[in-house]
C-alpha positions in Angstrom: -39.1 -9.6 39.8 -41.1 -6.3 38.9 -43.9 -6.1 36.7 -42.8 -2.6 36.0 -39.9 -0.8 35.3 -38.9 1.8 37.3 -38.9 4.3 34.6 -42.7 3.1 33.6 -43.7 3.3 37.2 -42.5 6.6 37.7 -44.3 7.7 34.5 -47.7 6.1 35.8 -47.2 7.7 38.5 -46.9 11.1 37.0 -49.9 10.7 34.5 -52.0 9.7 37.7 -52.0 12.9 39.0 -52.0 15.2 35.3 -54.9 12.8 34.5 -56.4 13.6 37.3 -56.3 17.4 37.2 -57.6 17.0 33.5 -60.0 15.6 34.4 -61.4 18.4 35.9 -59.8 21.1 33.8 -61.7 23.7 31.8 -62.3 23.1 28.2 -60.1 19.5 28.7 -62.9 17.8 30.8 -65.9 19.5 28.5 -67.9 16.4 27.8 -68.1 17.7 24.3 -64.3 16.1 24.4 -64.5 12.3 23.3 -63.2 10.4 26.2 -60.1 8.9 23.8 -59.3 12.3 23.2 -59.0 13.8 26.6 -56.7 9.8 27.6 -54.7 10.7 24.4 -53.9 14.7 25.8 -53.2 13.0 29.3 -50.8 10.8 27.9 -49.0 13.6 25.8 -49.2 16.1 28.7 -47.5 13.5 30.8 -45.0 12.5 28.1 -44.2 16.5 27.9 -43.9 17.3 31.5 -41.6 13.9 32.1 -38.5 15.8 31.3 -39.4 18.4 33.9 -40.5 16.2 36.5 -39.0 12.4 36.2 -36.4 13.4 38.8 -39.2 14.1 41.4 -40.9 11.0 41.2 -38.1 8.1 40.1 -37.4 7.8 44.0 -40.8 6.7 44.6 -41.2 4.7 41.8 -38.6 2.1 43.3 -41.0 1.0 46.0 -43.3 -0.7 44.6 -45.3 -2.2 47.8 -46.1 1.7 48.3 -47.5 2.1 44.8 -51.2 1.7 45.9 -51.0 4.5 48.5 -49.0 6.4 46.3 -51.2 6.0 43.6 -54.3 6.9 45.6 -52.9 10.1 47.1 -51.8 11.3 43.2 -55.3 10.8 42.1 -56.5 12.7 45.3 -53.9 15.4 44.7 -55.0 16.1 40.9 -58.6 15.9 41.2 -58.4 18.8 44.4 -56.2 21.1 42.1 -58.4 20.7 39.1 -61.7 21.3 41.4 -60.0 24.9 42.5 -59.1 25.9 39.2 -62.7 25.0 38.3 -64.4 26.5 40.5 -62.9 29.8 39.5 -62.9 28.9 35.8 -67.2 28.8 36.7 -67.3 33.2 37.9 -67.8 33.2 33.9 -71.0 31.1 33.8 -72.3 32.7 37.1 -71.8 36.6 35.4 -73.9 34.8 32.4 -76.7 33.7 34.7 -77.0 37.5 36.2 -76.6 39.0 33.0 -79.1 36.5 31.4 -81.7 37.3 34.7 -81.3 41.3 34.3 -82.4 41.3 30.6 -84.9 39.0 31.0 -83.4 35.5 29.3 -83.3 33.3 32.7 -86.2 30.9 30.9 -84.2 30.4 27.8 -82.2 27.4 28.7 -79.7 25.4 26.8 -78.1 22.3 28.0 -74.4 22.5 29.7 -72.7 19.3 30.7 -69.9 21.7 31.8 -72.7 23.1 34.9 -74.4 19.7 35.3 -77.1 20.5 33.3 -79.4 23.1 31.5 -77.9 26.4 31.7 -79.2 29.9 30.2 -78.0 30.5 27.0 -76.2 33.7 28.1 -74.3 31.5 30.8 -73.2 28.8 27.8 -71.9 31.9 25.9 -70.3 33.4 28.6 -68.5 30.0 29.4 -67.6 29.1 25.6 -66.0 32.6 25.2 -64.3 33.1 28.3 -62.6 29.0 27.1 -61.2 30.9 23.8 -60.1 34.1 25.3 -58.2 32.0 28.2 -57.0 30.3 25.0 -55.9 32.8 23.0 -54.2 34.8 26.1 -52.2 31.7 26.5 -54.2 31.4 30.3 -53.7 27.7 29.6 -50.3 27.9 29.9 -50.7 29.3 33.6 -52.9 26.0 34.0 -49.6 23.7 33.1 -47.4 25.7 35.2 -49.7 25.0 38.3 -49.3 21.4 37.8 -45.5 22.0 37.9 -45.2 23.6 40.7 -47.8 21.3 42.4 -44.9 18.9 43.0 -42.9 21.4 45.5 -46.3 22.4 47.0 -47.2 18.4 47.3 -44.5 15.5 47.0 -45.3 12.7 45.8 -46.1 10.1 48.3 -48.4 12.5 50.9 -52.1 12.9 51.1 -53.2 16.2 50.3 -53.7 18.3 53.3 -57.7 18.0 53.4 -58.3 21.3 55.8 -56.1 23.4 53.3 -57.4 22.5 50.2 -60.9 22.7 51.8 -60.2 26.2 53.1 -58.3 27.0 49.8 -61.6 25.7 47.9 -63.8 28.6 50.1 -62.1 31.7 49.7 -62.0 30.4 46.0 -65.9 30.5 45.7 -65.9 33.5 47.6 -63.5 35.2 45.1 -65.4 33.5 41.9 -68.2 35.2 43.2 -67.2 38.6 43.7 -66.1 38.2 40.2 -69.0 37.1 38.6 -70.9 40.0 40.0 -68.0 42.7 39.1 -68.2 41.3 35.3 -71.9 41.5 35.5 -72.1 44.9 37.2 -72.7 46.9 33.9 -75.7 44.7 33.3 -77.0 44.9 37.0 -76.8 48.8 37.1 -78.6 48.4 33.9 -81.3 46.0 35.1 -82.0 48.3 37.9 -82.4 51.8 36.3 -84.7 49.8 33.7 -86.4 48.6 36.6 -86.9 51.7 37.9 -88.0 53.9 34.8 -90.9 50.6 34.3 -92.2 51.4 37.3 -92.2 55.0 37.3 -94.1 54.9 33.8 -96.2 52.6 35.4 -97.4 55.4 37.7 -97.2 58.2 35.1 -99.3 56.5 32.5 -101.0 53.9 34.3 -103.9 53.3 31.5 -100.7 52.4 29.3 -100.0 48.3 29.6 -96.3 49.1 29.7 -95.3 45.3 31.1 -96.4 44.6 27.5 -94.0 46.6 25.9 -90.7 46.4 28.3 -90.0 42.8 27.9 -89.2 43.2 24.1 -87.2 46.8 25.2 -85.7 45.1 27.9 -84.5 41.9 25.3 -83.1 45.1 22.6 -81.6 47.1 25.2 -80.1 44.3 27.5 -78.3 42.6 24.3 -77.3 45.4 22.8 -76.1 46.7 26.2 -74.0 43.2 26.4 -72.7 42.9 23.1 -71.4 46.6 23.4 -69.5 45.1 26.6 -68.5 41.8 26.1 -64.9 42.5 24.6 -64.5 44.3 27.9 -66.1 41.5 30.2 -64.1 38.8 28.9 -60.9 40.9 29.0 -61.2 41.5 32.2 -62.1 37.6 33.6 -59.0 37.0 31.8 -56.8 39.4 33.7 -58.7 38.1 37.0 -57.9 34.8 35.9 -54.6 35.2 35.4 -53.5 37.5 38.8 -55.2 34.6 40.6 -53.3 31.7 39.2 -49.6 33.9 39.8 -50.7 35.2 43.5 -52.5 31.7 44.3 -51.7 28.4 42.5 -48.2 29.6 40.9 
């Protein structure tokens, strides 16, 4: 006798493996999310997706010795896809940090259970903003779709392959990366001609204690400098965002 239907085993198996990339998922896995609240999106997620994938899974669902292998490698297989979209999903906080260290606000930290801890405040703005404009460009759609198509990329019932998700998970940091320091260019071309005109005073006029004096024109130039260009910087993480989800994950 089974202590599950096969219809409820199939969707247990499913919410394994959405659960799991949740879990990890910008915005869904913010600890500023009750814990209820993030089980309660699983579930509906799952319930929403069933119609889409129930025909993928109900063949496995019918063994049920294999259900704690099966089990395992879903849980395996959500958590890798969640890490990767993560990862990238983090060029956002990075830019912050350089923009934050050019204008002179790397000591003014706030904390950021999202980064493991504190976090410059320019990095937590960066990450809450670039969460709403994903939002708003309907980014999190792309998000969904990934999961989708996770099933052709990875049946249900295999491990995921370790060396390709591990390979997958490199050139993703290398790409987060070089994106970070594209969005942040404006501010590092900025922090380096200010750079360069504070020392050049410094020979001019070297009775003059400029050092006194740049750090409050460094704080009015560099925000003024980012809030000018933060319509622009978020667009275009956005746009990244969303070429690398279609070319990569979809």
């Amino acid at each position: 006798m089974e202590l599950l239907p096969i219809e409820g085993t199939a969707f247990l198996i499913l919410f394994v493996r959405v659960g799991g990339v949740l879990m990890l998922l910008p915005v869904f896995s913010d600890d500023a999310v009750p814990g209820k609240i993030r089980l309660i999106l699983s579930l509906g997620m799952t319930a929403g997706l069933w119609g889409l994938l129930s025909t993928r899974i109900l063949p496995f669902a019918q063994n049920s010795n294999a259900l704690p292998g099966i089990i395992v490698a879903e849980m395996l297989t959500g958590l890798a896809i969640g890490m990767i979209i993560k990862i990238m999903f983090l060029a956002a906080a990075m830019a912050g940090s350089l923009i934050s260290m050019q204008i002179g606000l790397s000591s003014a930290l706030i904390n950021d259970p999202s980064q493991g801890g504190q976090a410059p405040v320019l990095s937590k703005l960066m990450t809450v903003a670039a969460a709403v404009v994903c939002m708003g460009m309907g980014v999190h759609h792309l998000w969904i779709v990934a999961i989708v198509h996770s099933y052709a990329m990875f049946p249900v019932g295999g491990l995921p392959p370790a060396s390709d998700f591990a390979q997958l998970a490199i050139l993703t940091i290398g790409k987060a990366m070089s994106l970070s320091i594209s969005l942040a260019a404006p501010l590092l071309i900025y922090g380096i001609v200010f750079n360069m005109a504070l020392g050049l005073s410094a020979r001019l006029a070297p009775a003059i204690q400029v050092f006194f004096i740049a750090q409050p024109l460094n704080l009015l130039l560099g925000l003024a400098l980012f809030a000018l260009l933060i319509g622009g910087i978020l667009t275009a993480y956005s746009t990244a965002m969303v070429d690398w989800l279609q070319t990569g994950l979809v």
